[in-house]
N, C-alpha and C positions, 0 to 999 in steps of 0.2 A: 504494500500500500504506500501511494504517495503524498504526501501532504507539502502544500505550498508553502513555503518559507517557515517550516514547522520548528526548525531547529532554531530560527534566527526569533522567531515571537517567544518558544521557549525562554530564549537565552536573556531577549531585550526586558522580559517579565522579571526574570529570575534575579540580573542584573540591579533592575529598579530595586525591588524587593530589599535586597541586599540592601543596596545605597538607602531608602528610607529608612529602614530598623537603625540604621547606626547614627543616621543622620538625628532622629529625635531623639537618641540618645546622647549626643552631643550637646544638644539644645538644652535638657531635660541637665545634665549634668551641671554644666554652665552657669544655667539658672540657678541652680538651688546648692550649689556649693562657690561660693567667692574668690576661694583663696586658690580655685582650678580657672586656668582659662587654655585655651583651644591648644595651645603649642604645646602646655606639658600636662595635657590632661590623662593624657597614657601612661606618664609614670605614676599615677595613683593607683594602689593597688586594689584599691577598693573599685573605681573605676573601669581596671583593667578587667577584675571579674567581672564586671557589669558589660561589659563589651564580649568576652566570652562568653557567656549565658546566652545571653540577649542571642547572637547570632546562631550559637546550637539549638536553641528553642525556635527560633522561626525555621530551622532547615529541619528540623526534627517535625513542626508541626506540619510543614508543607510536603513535607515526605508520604506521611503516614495519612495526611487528606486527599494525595494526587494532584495539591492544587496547579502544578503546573503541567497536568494532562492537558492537551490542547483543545479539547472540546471546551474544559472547564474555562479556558484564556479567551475563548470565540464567542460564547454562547450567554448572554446577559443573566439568563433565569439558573441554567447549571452555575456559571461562573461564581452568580452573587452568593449560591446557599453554600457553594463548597467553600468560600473564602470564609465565610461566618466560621465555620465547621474547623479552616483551619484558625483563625484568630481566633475559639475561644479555646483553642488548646493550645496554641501561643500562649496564651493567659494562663492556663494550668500549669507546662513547663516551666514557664516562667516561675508563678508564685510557688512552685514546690520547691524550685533551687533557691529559692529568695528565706523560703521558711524552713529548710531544712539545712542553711549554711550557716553560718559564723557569721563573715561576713555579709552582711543584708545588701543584695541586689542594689535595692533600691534607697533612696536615703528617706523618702519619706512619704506621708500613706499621699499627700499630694502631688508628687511628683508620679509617683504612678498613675494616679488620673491622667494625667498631661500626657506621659508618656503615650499610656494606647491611645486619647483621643486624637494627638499628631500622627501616631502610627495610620490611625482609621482611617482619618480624613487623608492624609498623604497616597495611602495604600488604595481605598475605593474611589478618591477623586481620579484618580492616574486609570485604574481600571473602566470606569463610568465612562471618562472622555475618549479612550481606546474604542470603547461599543459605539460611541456617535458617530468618529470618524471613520469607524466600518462600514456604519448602517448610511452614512449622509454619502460617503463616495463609492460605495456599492462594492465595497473590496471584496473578492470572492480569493479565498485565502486556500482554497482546494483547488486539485486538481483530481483526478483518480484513472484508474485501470480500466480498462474498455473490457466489458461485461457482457460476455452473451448469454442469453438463458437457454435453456432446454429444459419444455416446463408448457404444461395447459397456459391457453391463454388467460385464466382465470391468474392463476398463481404467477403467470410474468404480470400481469398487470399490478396487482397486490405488491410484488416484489421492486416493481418500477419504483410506484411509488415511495417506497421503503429509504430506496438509494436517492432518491431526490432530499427526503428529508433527514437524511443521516452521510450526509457526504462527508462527514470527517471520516466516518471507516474508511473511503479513499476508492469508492468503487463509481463507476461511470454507467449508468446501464446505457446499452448499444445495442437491442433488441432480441428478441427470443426464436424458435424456431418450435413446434407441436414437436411436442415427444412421438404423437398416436402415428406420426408419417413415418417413424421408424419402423414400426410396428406393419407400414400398408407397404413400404415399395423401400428395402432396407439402403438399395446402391443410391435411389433417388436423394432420400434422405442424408446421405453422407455426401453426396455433391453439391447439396445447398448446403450442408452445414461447410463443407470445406472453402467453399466461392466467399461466401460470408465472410467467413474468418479472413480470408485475403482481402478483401474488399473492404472491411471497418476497422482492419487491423486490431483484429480484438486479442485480447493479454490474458482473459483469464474466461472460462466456463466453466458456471453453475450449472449441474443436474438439482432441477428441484423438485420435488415430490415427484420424481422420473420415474415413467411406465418402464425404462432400460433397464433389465434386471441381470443379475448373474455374470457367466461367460460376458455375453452380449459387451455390458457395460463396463468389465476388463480392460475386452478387445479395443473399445472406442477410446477409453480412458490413456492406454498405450497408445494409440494412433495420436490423439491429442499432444501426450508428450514427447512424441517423435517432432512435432512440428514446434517445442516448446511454447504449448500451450497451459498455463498449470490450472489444474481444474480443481474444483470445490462442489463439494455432495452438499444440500441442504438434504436433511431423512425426510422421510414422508409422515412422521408422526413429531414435525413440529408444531403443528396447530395447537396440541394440547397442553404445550410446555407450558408454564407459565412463564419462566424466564430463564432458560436454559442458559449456564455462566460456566461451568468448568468442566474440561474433558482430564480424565486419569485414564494414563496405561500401567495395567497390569500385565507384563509381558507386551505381548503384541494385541491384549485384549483391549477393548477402550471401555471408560465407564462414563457416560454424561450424565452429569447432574440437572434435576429439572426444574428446580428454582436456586436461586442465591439465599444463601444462608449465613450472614457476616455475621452472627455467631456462633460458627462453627468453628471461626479460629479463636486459639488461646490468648493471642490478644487482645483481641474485640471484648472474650466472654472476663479477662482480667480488667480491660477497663470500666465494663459494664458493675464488676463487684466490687470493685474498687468506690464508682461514686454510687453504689446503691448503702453501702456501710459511711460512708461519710457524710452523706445525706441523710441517713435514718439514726444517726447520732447526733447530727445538729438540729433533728426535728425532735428527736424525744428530750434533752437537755435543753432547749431553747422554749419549746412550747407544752409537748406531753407530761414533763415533771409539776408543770403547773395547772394544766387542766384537765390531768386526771381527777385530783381530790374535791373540783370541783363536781365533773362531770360523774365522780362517783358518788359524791353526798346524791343532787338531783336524782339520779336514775335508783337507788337505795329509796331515796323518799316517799316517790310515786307509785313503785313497785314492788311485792316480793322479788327475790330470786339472787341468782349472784348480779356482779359488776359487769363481768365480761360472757362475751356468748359464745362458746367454739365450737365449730361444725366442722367434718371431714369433707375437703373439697379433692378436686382434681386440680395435682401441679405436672409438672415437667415429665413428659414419659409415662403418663397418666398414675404416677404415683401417688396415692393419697398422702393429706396429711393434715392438721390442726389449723383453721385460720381464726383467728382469734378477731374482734369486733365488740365496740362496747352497747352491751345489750339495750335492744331498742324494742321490745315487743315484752307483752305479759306474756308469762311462761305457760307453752302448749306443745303437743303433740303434734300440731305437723310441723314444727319449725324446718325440717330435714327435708320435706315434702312438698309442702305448697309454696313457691314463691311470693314475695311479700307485693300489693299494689296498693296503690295511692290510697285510696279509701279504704285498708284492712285494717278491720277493728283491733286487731290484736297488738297495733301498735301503741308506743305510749304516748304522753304528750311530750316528754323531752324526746323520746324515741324518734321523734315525727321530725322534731327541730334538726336531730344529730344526723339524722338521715339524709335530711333537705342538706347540709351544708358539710354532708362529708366527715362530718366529724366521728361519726362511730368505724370510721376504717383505719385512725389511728394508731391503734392498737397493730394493728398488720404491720408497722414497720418493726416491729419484734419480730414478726415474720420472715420479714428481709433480712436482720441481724441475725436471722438463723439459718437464714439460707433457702427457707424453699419457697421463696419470695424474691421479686423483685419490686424498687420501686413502680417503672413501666413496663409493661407488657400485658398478652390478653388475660381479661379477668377471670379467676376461678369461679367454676363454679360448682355446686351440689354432687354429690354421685349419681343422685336420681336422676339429673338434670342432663347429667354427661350421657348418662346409659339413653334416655331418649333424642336428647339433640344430635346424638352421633347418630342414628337413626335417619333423621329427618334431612340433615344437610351431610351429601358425599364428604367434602373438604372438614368437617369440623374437628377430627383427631389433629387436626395440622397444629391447631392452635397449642397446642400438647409437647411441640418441639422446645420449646420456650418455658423461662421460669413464669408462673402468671404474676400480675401487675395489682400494685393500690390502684393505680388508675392507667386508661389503656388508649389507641389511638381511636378503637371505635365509641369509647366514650367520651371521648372529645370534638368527634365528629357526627356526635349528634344519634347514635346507640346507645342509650345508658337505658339503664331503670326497666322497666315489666316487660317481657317479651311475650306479644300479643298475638301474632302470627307469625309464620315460616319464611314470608321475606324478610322481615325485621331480623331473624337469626341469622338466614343467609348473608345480610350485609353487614351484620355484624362477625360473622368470621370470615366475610371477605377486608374489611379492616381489618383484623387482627392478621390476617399472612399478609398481605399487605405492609404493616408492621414486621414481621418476621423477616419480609426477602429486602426491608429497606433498613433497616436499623443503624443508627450510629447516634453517636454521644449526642450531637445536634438535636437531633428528633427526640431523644429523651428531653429536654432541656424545652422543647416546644410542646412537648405532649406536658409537662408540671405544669411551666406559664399558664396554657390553656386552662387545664384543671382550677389554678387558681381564680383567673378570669373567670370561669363558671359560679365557682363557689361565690365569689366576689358579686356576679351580677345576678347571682338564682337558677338554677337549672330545672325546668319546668318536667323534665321527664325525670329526674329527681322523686323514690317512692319513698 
């Protein structure tokens, strides 16, 4: 694949990047220490760490985001979510060598404002202005391989399109030819495919869901490379993929995976525990140490029964386990059984409040602090609930890959509370894998926001 000046936007990105981070750290330095100015500001050793840091923590976060994948550098709406993604691990980097050093990065809690605000604005201004002079002088920054298909004209069309809207992969389509003529008049069909090939000068042929089977498609395959043509199979049972991301050979065997699963690596699933225990420690020491004794007197007051409510849900791998909740209902016999709705008597009146506003799920970050929790991801639910909705929606075990969430993307997007009918569940485990095959630190961080936003402005499907 060929990409138009792909190395030089890389570089000219990569370059800036560089030059911002040091430069606001120059500025940032300057400013708030007196007795440093620009000529010997590197023999401070304090500074010097601060220059080192700074610079491994932007190539560290820019590494491990992709941000200088070229799509990401081209494209305004990728571009903008993956820089967030990498600046707010910038930020982590950062404040971890800041808080786990001797000497402190930074000199003080203001200068760090300053700091990323110069970064941001230096960093997204340069970027923003790059999109306009794209988009206002029509730079077409691709180039790509001349693409001939073999393939229904259903599936070249589909496919046309495909490479129209994804020309970073670097493909050109250059038209198709029926597979079914191989199949009617085999010499015919390989003398248009061959005239073709000379005549568009085409680089590369896709078989796509190709009637050429077996010997046959060998034999053609070898003729092709005789003429150094390199060819590319699309299967015939791509439609179903949902997002088909890594091929493994074992031996000469190949294995394709049929959606992306970023956590299936140990980095992703270390980052992901990493801020679900530091986040569920600054929520129960900041907030739960103080509105437990509250929220326990109330729910003691109104009702018999204990403080907390625990029920065996389904988490990860369909293991059961304890999810803990500060009890919101007079104590009954279906509590395992019936799911609760808006108008169920059985709740109480603080019950009612804690439920509207989220508060009886605090308890679940003890959950998380033990592990068979996460802060986000799809929510658990009942035994009973599992044993029927796996039933009802094919896809619903999926959500099962995953630790389940205090709060999740399909109830942030508007899935939460009584499930009434079978599309409501269906779309709600299509968020949750949804969730599953996009995951990154970011979307954590948007799905909380959210969450609070709700809580903050009332969540009407809230039971």
């Amino acid at each position: 694949m060929r990409h138009k000046y792909a190395a030089f936007i890389r570089f000219l990105n990569f370059t800036f990047d560089i030059f911002i981070v040091n430069i606001s750290m120059i500025i940032v330095s300057v400013k708030y220490n007196n007795d440093i100015n620009i000529f010997s500001l590197f023999n401070n050793k304090i500074v010097l760490f601060t220059w080192i840091s700074i610079n491994i923590s932007w190539i560290s976060a820019a590494f491990f985001t992709d941000n200088y994948k070229l799509r990401n550098l081209i494209y305004f709406k990728e571009g903008f979510k993956n820089s967030l993604e990498a600046f707010f691990l910038f930020f982590l980097f950062l404040g971890s060598i800041n808080f786990f050093s001797d000497s402190k990065v930074f000199f003080t809690k203001e200068s760090i404002i300053v700091y990323f605000s110069l970064f941001a604005i230096f960093f997204w201004g340069a970027r923003f202005l790059f999109y306009l002079l794209k988009k206002r002088y029509g730079l077409e920054l691709y180039t790509g391989r001349k693409v001939l298909l073999i393939s229904s004209e259903n599936i070249a069309n589909e496919l046309s399109i495909l490479f129209y809207e994804k020309k970073e992969f670097g493909f050109l389509y250059s038209g198709f030819i029926s597979d079914s003529g191989f199949l009617e008049d085999k010499n015919s069909f390989l003398n248009q495919l061959f005239q073709k090939l000379k005549d568009l000068e085409i680089e590369e042929v896709f078989f796509a869901k190709s009637q050429i089977k077996g010997e046959e498609l060998h034999e053609l395959i070898q003729d092709l490379d005789q003429r150094t043509i390199r060819v590319r199979i699309i299967p015939d049972f791509f439609s179903f993929y949902t997002k088909p991301q890594s091929l493994l050979f074992i031996g000469n065997i190949p294995l394709l995976s049929i959606r992306d699963e970023p956590l299936q690596s140990l980095f992703n699933r270390m980052v992901k525990r990493g801020f679900d225990v530091l986040f569920s420690l600054l929520v129960i020491v900041l907030i739960f140490t103080w509105l437990f004794p509250i929220l326990a007197l109330l729910i003691k007051i109104e009702s018999k029964g204990p403080i907390f409510f625990k029920q065996l849900r389904s988490g990860r791998d369909n293991v059961q386990f304890w999810c803990y909740k500060f009890r919101s209902m007079k104590l009954n016999d279906n509590a395992n059984l019936i799911q609760a709705t808006k108008s169920d008597v059985r709740i109480t009146k603080i019950g009612r409040f804690i439920r509207k506003t989220s508060l009886d799920e605090f308890p679940q970050f003890i959950n998380v602090l033990l592990g068979n929790m996460s802060v986000v991801g799809p929510r658990p639910h009942m035994i009973a609930h599992t044993q029927e909705y796996s039933s009802l929606v094919d896809k619903y075990m999926i959500r099962h890959f995953v630790k389940p969430g205090i709060t999740g993307w399909a109830q942030v997007s508007g899935y939460r509370g009584e499930i009434t009918k079978v599309e409501d569940l269906k779309k709600r485990v299509e968020h949750d894998i949804w969730y599953i095959e996009h995951w990154s630190l970011f979307l954590d961080f948007q799905v909380i926001l959210l969450t609070v936003y709700n809580i903050i402005t009332g969540d009407d499907k809230a039971a």
